[in-house]
LUMDO-728522 format. One record per residue (C-alpha): x, y, z; residue number from 1. Coordinates in nm, 4 decimals. Layout:
BEGIN
+----------+----------+----------+------+
!       c1 !       c2 !       c3 ! resi !
+----------+----------+----------+------+
!        X !        Y !        Z !  NUM !
...
+----------+----------+----------+------+
***
This chain:
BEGIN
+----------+----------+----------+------+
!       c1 !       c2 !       c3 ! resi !
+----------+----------+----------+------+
!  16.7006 ! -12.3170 !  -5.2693 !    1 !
!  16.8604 ! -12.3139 !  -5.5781 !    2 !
!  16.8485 ! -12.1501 !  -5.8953 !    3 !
!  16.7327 ! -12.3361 !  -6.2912 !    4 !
!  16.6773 ! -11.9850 !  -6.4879 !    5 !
!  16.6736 ! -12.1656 !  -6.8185 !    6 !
!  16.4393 ! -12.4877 !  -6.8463 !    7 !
!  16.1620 ! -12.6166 !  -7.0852 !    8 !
!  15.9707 ! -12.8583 !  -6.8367 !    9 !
!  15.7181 ! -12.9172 !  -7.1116 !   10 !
!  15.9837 ! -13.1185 !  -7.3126 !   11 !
!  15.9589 ! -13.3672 !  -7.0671 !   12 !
!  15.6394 ! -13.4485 !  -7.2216 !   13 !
!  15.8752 ! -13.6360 !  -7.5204 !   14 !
!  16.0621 ! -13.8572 !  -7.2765 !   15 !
!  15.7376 ! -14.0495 !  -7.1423 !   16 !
!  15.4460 ! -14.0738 !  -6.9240 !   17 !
!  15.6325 ! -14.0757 !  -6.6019 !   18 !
!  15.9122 ! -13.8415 !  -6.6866 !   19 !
!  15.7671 ! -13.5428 !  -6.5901 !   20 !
!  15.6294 ! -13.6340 !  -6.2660 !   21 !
!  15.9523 ! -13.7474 !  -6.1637 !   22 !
!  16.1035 ! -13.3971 !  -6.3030 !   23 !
!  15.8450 ! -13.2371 !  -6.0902 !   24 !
!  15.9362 ! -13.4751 !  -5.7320 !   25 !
!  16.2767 ! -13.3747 !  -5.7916 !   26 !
!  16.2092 ! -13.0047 !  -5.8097 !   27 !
!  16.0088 ! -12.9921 !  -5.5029 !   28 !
!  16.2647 ! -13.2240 !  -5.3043 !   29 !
!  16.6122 ! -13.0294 !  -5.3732 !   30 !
!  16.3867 ! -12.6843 !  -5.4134 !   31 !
!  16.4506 ! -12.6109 !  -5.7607 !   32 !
!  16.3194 ! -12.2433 !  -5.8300 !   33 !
!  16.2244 ! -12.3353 !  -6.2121 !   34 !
!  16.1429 ! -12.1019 !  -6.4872 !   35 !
!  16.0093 ! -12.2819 !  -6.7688 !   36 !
!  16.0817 ! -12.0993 !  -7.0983 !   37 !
!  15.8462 ! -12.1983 !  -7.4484 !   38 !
!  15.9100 ! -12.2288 !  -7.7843 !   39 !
!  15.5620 ! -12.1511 !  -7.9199 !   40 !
!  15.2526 ! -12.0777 !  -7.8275 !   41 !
!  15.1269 ! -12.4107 !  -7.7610 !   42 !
!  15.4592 ! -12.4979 !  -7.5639 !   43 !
!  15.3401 ! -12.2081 !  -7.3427 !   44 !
!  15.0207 ! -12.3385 !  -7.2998 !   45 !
!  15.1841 ! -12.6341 !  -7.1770 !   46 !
!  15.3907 ! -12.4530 !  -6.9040 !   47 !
!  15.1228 ! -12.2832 !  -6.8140 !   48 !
!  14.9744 ! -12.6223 !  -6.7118 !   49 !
!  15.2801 ! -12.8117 !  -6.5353 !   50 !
!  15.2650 ! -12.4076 !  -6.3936 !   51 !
!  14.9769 ! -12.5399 !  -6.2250 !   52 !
!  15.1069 ! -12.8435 !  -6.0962 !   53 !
!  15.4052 ! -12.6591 !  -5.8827 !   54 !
!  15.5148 ! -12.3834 !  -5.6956 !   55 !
!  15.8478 ! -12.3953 !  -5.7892 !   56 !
!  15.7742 ! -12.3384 !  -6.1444 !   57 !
!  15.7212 ! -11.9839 !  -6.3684 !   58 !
!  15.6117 ! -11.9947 !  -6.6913 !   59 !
!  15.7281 ! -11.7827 !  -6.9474 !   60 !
!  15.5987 ! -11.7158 !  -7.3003 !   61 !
!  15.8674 ! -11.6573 !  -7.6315 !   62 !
!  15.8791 ! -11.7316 !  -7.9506 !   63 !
!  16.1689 ! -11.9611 !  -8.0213 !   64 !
!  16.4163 ! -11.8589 !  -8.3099 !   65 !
!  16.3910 ! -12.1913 !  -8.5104 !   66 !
!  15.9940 ! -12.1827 !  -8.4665 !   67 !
!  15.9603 ! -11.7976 !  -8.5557 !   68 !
!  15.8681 ! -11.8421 !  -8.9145 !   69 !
!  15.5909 ! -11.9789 !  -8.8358 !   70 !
!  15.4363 ! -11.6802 !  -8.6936 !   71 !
!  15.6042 ! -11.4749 !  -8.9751 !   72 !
!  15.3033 ! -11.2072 !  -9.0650 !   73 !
!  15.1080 ! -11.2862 !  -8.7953 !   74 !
!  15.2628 ! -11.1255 !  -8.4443 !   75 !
!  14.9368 ! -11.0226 !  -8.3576 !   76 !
!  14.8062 ! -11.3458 !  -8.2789 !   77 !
!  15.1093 ! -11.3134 !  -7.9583 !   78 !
!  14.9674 ! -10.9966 !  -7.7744 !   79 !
!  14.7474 ! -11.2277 !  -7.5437 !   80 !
!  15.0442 ! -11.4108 !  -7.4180 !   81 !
!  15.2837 ! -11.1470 !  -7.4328 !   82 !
!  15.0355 ! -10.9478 !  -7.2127 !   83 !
!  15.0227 ! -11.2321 !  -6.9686 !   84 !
!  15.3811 ! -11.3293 !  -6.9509 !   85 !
!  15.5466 ! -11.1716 !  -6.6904 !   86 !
!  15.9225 ! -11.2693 !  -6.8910 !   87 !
!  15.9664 ! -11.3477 !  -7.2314 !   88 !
!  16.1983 ! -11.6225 !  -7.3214 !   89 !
!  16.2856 ! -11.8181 !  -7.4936 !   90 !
!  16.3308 ! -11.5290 !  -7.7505 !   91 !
!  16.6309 ! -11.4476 !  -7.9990 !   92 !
!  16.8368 ! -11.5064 !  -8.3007 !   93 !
!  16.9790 ! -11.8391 !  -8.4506 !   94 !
!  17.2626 ! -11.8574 !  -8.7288 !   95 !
!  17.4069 ! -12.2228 !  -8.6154 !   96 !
!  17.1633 ! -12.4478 !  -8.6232 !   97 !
!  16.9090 ! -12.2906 !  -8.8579 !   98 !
!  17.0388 ! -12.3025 !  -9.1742 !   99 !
!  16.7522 ! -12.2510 !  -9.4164 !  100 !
!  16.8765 ! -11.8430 !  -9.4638 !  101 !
!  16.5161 ! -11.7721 !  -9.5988 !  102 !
!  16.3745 ! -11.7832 !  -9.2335 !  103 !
!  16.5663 ! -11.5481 !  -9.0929 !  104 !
!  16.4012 ! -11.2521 !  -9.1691 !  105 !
!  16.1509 ! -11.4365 !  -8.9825 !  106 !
!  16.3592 ! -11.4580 !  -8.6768 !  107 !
!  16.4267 ! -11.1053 !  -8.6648 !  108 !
!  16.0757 ! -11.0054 !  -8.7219 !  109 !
!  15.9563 ! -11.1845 !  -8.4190 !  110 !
!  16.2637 ! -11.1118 !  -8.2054 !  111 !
!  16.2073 ! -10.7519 !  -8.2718 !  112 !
!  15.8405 ! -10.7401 !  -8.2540 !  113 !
!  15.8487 ! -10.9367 !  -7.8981 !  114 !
!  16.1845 ! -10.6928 !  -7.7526 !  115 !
!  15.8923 ! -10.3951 !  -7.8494 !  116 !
!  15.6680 ! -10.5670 !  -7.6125 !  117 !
!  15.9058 ! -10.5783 !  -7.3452 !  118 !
!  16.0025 ! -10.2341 !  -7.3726 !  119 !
!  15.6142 ! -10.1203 !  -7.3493 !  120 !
!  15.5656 ! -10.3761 !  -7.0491 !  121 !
!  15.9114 ! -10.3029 !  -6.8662 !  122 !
!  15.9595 ! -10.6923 !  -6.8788 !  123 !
!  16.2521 ! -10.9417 !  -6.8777 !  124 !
!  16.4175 ! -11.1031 !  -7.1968 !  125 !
!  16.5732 ! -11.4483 !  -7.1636 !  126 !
!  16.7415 ! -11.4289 !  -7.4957 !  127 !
!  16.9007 ! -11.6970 !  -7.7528 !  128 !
!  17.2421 ! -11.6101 !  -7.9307 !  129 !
!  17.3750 ! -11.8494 !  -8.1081 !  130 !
!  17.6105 ! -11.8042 !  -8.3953 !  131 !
!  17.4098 ! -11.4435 !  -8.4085 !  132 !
!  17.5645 ! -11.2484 !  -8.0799 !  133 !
!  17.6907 ! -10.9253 !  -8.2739 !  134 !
!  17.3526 ! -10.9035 !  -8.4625 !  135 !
!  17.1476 ! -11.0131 !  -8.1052 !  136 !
!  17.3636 ! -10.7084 !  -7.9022 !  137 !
!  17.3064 ! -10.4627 !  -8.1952 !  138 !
!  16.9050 ! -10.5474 !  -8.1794 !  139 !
!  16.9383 ! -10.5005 !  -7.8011 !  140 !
!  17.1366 ! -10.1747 !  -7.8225 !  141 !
!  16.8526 ! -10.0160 !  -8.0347 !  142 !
!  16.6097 ! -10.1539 !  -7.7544 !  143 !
!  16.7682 ! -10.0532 !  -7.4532 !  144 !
!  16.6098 ! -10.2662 !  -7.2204 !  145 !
!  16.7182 ! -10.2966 !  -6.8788 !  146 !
!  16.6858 ! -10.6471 !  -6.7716 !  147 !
!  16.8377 ! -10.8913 !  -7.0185 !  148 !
!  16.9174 ! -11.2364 !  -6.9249 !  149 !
!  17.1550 ! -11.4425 !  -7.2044 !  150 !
!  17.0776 ! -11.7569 !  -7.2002 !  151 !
!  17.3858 ! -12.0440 !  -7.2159 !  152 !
!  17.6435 ! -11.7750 !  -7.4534 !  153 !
!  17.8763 ! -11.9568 !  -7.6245 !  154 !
!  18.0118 ! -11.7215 !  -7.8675 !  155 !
!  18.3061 ! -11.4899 !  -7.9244 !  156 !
!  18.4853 ! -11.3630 !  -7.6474 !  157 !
!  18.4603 ! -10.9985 !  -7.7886 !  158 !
!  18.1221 ! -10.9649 !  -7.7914 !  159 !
!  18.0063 ! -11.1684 !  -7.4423 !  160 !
!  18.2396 ! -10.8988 !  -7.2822 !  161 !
!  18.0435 ! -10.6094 !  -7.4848 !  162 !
!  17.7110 ! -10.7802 !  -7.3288 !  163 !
!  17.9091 ! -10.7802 !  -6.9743 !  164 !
!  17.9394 ! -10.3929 !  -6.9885 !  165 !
!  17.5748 ! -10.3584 !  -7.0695 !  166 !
!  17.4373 ! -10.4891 !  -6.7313 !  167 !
!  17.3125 ! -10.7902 !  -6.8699 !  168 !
!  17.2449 ! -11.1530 !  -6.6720 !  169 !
!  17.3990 ! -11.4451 !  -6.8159 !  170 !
!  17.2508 ! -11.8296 !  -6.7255 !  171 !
!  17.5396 ! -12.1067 !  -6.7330 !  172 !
!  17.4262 ! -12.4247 !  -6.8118 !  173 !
!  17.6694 ! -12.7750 !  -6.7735 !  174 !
!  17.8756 ! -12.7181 !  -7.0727 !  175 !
!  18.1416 ! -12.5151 !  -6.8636 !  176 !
!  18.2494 ! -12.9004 !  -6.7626 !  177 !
!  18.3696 ! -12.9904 !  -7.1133 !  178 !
!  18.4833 ! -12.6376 !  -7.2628 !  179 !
!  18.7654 ! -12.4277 !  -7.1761 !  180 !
!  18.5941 ! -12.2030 !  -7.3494 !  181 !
!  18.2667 ! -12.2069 !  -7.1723 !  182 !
!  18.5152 ! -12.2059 !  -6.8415 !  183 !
!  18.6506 ! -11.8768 !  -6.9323 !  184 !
!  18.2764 ! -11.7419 !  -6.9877 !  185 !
!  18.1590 ! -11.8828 !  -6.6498 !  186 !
!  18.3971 ! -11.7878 !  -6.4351 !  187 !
!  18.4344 ! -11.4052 !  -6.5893 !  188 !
!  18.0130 ! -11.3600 !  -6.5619 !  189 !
!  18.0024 ! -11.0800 !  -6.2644 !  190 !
!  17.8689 ! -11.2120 !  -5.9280 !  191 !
!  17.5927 ! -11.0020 !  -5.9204 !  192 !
!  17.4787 ! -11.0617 !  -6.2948 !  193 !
!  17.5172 ! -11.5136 !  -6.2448 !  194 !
!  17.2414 ! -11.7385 !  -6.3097 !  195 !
!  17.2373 ! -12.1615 !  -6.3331 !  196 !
!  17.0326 ! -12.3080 !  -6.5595 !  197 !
!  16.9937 ! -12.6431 !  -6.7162 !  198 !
!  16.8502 ! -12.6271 !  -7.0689 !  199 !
!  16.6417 ! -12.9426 !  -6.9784 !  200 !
!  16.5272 ! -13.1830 !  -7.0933 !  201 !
!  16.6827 ! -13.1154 !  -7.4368 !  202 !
!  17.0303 ! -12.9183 !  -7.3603 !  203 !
!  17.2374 ! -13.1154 !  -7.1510 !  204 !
!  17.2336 ! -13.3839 !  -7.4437 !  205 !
!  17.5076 ! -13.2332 !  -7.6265 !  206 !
!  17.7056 ! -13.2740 !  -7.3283 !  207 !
!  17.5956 ! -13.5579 !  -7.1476 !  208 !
!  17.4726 ! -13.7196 !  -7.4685 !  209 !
!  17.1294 ! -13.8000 !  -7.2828 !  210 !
!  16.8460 ! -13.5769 !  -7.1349 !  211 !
!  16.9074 ! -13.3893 !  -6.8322 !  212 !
!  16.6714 ! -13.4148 !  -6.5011 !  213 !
!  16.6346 ! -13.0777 !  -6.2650 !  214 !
!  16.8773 ! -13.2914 !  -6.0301 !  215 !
!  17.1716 ! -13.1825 !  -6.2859 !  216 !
!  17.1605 ! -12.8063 !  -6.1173 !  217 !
!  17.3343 ! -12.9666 !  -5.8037 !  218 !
!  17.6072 ! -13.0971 !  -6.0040 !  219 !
!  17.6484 ! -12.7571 !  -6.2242 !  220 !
!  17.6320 ! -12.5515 !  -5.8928 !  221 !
!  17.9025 ! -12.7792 !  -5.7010 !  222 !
!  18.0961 ! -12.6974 !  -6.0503 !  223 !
!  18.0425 ! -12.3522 !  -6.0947 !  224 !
!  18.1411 ! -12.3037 !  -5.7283 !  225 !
!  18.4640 ! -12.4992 !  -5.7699 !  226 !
!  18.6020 ! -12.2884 !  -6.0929 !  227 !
!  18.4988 ! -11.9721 !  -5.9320 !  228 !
!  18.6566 ! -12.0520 !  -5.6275 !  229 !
!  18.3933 ! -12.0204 !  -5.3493 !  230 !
!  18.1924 ! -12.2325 !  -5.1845 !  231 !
!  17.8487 ! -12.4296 !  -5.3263 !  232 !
!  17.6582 ! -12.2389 !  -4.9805 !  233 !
!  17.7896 ! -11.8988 !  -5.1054 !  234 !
!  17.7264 ! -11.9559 !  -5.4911 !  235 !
!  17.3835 ! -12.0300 !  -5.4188 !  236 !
!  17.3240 ! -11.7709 !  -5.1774 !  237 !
!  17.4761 ! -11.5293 !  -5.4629 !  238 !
!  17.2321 ! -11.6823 !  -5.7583 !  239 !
!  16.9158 ! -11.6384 !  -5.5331 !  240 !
!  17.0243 ! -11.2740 !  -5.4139 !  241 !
!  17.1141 ! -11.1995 !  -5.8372 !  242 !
!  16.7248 ! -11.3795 !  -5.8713 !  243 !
!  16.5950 ! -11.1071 !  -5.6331 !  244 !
!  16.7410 ! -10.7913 !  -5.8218 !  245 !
!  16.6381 ! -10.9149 !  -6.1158 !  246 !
!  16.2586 ! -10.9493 !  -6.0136 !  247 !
!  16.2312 ! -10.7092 !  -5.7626 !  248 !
!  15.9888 ! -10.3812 !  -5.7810 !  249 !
!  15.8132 ! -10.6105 !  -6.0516 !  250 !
!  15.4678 ! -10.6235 !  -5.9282 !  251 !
!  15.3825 ! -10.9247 !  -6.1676 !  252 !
!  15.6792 ! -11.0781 !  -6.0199 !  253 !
!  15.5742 ! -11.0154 !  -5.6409 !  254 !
!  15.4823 ! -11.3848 !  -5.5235 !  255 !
!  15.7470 ! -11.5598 !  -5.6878 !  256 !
!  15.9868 ! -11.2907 !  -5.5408 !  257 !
!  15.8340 ! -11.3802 !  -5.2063 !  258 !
!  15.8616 ! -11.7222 !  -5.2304 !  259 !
!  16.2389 ! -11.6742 !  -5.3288 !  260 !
!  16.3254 ! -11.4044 !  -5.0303 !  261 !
!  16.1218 ! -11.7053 !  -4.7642 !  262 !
!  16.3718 ! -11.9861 !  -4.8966 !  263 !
!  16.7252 ! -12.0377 !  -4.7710 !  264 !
+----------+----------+----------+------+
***
């Protein structure tokens, strides 16, 4: 089994009729352990359906940073899906590509508002960073939640190591095979806090310059084992064990844990 922490399966929608049934075959043929983060509420919706269509596949509910202004004022109108979610992601901060400044009071409203959620539900964050890591860790200080997962971090050096020493999990996506930079992050993540993700369908363009399929976790996997210097059997075996802690004594979390600790 392996391991795509990070994926939005309803973008697939975007690419064509047939694309996401052949996203879907190719999960359930290389056993593709999928959680499918949203951007919105109707992009949960979504997962929720494809959800339906696959074992393999968690939904998550969050609140994007570039879509969080427009639920500015209105947080309330989350609690349903917040209460159903059993993770929140895709949630965070964005200072690179959102550069309207006006909406990010927004951003931080929303962030906030969903971290308070998760502390009151003892749930998991998948969080968003970009060009805003000091002000995301300083957020995440005040919260003090216990299972953070930091989705593809790309940012300075400094602060990823700050994030290391708080506990959290950290997803590496593809870019690792372009980026010394991205290198360095990947291969300094601790063992036991390493996750693989993809970012597809939408992610793996800036790299690959097209969209990625689930397929692309073999490929990041074989990479991620070579750089770290172990094998692509024990890297895997390492990102489903690091899957485990993070979901276990999660009652909400109990069948997908099972279906994890049953795969090899």
């Amino acid at each position: 089994m392996l391991v795509d922490a990070h994926a939005h399966l309803d973008g697939f929608d975007e690419l064509g009729s047939a694309a996401l049934d052949k996203a879907l075959e190719e999960i359930a043929r290389h056993r593709i352990f999928t959680i499918s983060n949203s951007m919105d509420v109707p992009s949960y919706e979504r997962n929720l359906e494809i959800a339906a269509r696959s074992p393999w596949v968690l939904p998550v509910f969050g609140i994007h940073p570039w879509n969080a202004h427009r639920y500015a004022d209105r947080s309330k109108d989350l609690v349903e899906h917040l209460t159903r979610s059993p993770i929140f992601g895709e949630i965070g901060l964005d200072r690179f590509f959102v550069k309207d400044k006006s909406r990010y009071p927004a951003q931080r409203e929303i962030f906030e508002f969903i971290l308070g959620a998760a502390r009151e539900q003892s749930k998991i964050v998948i969080v968003h960073t970009k060009g805003a890591e000091q002000e995301v860790l300083e957020v995440l200080d005040r919260y003090a939640l216990p299972r953070v997962v930091i989705h593809w971090y790309s940012g300075p050096l400094g602060v990823f190591r700050e994030m290391v020493g708080r506990g959290f999990y950290f997803t590496v996506g593809g870019e690792f095979m372009c980026l010394e930079k991205i290198r360095t992050i990947a291969r300094e993540v601790p063992a036991d806090r390493l996750l693989t993700e993809t970012d597809n369908p939408g992610g793996p363009k800036s790299y690959l310059g097209r969209a990625g399929t689930p397929a692309l976790i073999k490929d990041i996997v074989r990479g991620l084992a070579e750089i770290r210097g172990m094998s692509e059997e024990a890297l895997a075996a390492t990102l489903r064990s690091n899957l485990v802690t993070l979901f276990r004594d999660d009652g909400r979390l109990a069948g997908f844990l099972d279906r994890i600790r049953d795969e090899k």
